[in-house]
N, C-alpha and C positions, 0 to 999 in steps of 0.2 A: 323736350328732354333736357332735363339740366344738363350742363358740359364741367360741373364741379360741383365739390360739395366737402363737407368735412372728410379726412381721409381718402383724396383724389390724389391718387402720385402725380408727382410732377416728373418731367423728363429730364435726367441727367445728362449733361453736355456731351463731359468726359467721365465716365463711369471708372472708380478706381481700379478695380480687379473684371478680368473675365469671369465667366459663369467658371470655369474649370475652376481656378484659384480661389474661389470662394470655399468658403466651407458649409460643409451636408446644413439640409434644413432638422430639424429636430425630427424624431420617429413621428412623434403623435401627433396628426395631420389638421386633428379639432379645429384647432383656435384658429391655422393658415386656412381651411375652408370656410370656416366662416369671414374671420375678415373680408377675406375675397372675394366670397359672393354678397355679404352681405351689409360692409362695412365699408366697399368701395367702389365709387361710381367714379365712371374714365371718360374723359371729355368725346365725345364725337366731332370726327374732322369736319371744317370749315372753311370754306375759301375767306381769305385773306389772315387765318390765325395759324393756319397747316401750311408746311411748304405747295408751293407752285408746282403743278407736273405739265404743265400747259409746251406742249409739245410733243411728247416722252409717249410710250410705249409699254405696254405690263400684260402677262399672261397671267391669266388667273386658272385653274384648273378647278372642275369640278364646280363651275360659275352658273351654274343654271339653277342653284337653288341654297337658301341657308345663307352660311358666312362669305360662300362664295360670290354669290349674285349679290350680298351686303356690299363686301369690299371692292367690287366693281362697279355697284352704283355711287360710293363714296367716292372713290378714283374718278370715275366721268365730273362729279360732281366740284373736282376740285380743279377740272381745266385736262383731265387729262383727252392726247387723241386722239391714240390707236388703243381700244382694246381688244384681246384673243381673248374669247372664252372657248376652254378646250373643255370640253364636254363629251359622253359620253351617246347622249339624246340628243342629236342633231336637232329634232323636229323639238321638243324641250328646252334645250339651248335657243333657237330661234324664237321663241316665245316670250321668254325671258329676255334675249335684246329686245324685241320691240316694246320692251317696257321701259329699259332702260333707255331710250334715243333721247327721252326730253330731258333726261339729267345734263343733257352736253350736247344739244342736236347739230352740231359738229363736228363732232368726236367721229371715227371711224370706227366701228363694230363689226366684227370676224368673229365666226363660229365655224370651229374647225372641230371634227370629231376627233377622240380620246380617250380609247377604252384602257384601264389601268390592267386589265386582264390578259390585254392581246401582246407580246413584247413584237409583235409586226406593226401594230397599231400605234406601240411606243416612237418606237423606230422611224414610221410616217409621219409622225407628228412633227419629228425634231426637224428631218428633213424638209416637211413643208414652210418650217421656222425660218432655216436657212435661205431656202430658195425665195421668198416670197416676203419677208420683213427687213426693211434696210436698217431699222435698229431695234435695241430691244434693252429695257432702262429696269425693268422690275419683272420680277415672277413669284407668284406665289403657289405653291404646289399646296393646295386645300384637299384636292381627292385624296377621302377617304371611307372605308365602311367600319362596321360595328358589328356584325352579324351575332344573329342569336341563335344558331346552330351550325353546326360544324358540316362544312362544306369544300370539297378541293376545286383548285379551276383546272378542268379538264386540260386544257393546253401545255399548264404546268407541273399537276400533280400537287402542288402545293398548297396546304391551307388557303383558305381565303382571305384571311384576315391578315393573316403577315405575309400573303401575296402582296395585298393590296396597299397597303398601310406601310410594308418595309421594301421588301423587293420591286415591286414597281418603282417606289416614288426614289429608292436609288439610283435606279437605271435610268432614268426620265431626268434626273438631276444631273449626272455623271455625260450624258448625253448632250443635255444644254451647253456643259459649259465651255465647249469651243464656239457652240455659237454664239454666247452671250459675249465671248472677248471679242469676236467677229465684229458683232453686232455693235458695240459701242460705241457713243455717239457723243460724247461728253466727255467734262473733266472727273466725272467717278467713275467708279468703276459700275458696273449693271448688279443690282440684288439680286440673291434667290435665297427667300424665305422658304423653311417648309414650319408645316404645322405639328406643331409637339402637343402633349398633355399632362396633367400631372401628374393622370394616370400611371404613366411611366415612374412615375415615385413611388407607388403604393404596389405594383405589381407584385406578386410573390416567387414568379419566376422560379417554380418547383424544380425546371428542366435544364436549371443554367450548365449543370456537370454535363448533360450528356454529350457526347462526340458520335458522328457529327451533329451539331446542334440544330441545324433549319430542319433536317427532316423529323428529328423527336416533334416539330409542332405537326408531324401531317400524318400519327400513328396516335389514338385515342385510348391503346392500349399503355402506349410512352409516358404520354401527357395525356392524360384527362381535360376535356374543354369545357372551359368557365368562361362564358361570353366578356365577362368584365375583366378581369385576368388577362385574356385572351387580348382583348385591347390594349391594355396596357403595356403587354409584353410587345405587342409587337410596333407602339410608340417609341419601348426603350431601346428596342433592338434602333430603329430609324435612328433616334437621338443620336448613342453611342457612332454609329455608322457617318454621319454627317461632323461630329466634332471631330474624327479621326481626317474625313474629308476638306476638311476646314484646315488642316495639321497641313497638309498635302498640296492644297490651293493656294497661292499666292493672293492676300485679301485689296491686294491692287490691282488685282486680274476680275476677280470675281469677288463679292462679299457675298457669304452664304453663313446664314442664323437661323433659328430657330423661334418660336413664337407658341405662347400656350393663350390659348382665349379663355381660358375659363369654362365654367360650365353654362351651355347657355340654350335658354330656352326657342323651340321652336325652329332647331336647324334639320329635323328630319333625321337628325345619327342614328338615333335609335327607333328608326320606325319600322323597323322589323321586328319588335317587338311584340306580344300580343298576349293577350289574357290577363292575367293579372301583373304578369310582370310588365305590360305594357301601361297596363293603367296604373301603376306602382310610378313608370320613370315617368309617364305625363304629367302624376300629382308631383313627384320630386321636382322634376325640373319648371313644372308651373311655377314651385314657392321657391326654389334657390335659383335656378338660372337667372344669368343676366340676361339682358335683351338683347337683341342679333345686332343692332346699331352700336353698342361697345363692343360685342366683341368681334367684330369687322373691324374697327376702329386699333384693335391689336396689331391686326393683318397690316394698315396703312403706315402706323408708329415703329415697324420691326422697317420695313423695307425705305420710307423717308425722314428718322430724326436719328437714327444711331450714327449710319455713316461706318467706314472701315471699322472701327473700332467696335462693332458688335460683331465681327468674327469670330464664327467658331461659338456664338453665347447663346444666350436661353434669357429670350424675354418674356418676362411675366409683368402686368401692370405697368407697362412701359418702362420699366426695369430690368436690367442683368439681375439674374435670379440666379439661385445653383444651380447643378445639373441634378438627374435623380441620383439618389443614394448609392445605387447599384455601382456609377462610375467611379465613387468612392472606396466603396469598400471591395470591387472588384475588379475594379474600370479598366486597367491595360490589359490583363489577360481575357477578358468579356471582348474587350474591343476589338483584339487582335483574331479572335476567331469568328466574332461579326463581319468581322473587317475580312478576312481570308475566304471566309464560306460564302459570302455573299457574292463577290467578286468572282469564285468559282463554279457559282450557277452563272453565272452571267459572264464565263469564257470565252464564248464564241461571239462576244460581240464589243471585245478589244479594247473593254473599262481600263486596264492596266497602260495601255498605251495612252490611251486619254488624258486621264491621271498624271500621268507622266510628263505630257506635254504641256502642262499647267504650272 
């Protein structure tokens, strides 16, 4: 695979403006999805041209197949020595290290379960983090779904799609991060990527008025569900929810950013699809996705070449990109009730104090 080619970003050092202070990308999305998919090829990491992680430590979640099991074969492959793959399929997960051992047959490989659905499961996870890893250098929070019919997780009541995709991966982030300061083992501070979409740019987000907002996604009478929509929304809800979190964390404590891969073929997102709509996204993403080796390569570039200074940003092509529109033209008041409602499903389990100690 080529690692450049005409229209290959290169990495900026020091990036002028954060994502927030940039300004909106233009309405009509044309010409930025195609460049994107079509007009740009992004280097895949290499030992001796990527930084060194030979030592270090990194959670990847949702590592057992796709971009996740990508960006942890690239991580072993670049010296790293501890990895967590937090997976949901222990016996799946397991399968997927023993493919990975020759990338690094050194490396230490952990497969700890991780269901995004269970907040007990959450809760286990962080804790077995704590008790059982003496450092912890990188996390990339990959878990996610896409579902193509409307579903609640019984435990919650809440949609499934911005169970999964917003509320979980809040509470899972907001969790880590006294361990992550615990855990530090180095002159940086420890990442925590999660993964965005641009989707969150194009969402139409019909229901943004209503009060309260999280439950309008779990009534079909409220909001009507549109799988892609659906996605999206609940990327932007994540988005806004993590740059408010960024506001709040001190980026010498923790650096926490954000990362959009692109569209990319063969990660399983949408394999609950079926019928025609399934054979629709197979042809689509056959001829525009990228390959799973760039956009892993996303994963690797957000968590080792920004450095503090990607706080609180939105990388795209190994770029500070803007935020979606939404934060623009609606952003503090959006944020503030993302920010408020979220926090207040998740009461009993003392995010505010966290938050705080940070």
């Amino acid at each position: 695979m080529p690692s450049s080619c005409k229209n290959t970003p290169k990495q900026d050092a020091k990036p002028l403006k954060a994502s927030k202070d940039m300004p909106p990308w233009e309405k009509f999305w044309g010409p930025v999805f195609y460049q994107n998919q079509f007009k740009t090829t992004l280097e895949v990491p290499s030992k001796g041209t990527w930084p060194d992680v030979t030592g270090k430590c990194a959670i990847v979640t949702g590592s057992n197949s796709g971009l996740g099991l990508e960006s942890s074969k690239q991580l072993l492959s670049l010296g790293l020595s501890h990895l967590v793959m937090a997976v949901r399929s222990l016996e799946r997960g397991r399968a997927a290290a023993a493919n990975l051992v020759e990338q690094n047959p050194s490396a230490k490989i952990d497969v700890w379960q991780l269901d995004m659905e269970s907040y007990d499961s959450i809760q286990g996870f962080v804790r077995k983090c704590q008790e059982e890893l003496t450092r912890i250098d990188f996390v990339i929070l990959n878990a996610g779904a896409s579902p193509v019919r409307f579903a609640k997780v019984p435990t919650t009541g809440h949609e499934r799609t911005i169970q999964l995709n917003h509320i979980s991966t809040a509470l899972l982030a907001v969790l880590l991060l006294p361990v992550l300061k615990s855990k530090r083992a180095g002159p940086e501070p420890p990442v925590l990527t999660a993964v965005s979409s641009v989707m969150a740019h194009l969402t139409s987000f019909t229901n943004r008025d209503q009060r309260p907002l999280l439950p309008s996604f779990d009534d079909t009478s409220v909001t009507p569900f549109s799988p892609p929509d659906r996605y999206g929304v609940s990327k932007l809800l994540c988005q806004l929810f993590f740059v408010r979190l960024a506001e709040k964390v001190d980026r010498n404590t923790v650096t926490i950013n954000l990362v959009e891969p692109g569209l990319i073929k063969g990660t399983g997102l949408s394999r609950e699809a079926t019928g025609i709509a399934g054979v629709f996204s197979n042809i689509f993403n056959g001829i525009a996705g990228r390959p799973v080796e760039q956009g892993a390569a996303t994963y690797l570039d957000a968590i080792l070449r920004h450095g503090k200074e990607s706080h609180g940003s939105y990388i795209m092509n190994f770029k500070f990109a803007p935020l979606s529109k939404w934060y623009y033209s609606d952003g503090k008041a959006l944020t503030d009730v993302i920010w408020a409602e979220t926090l207040q499903e998740l009461s009993t389990l003392n995010l505010n104090d966290i938050i705080a100690s940070l």
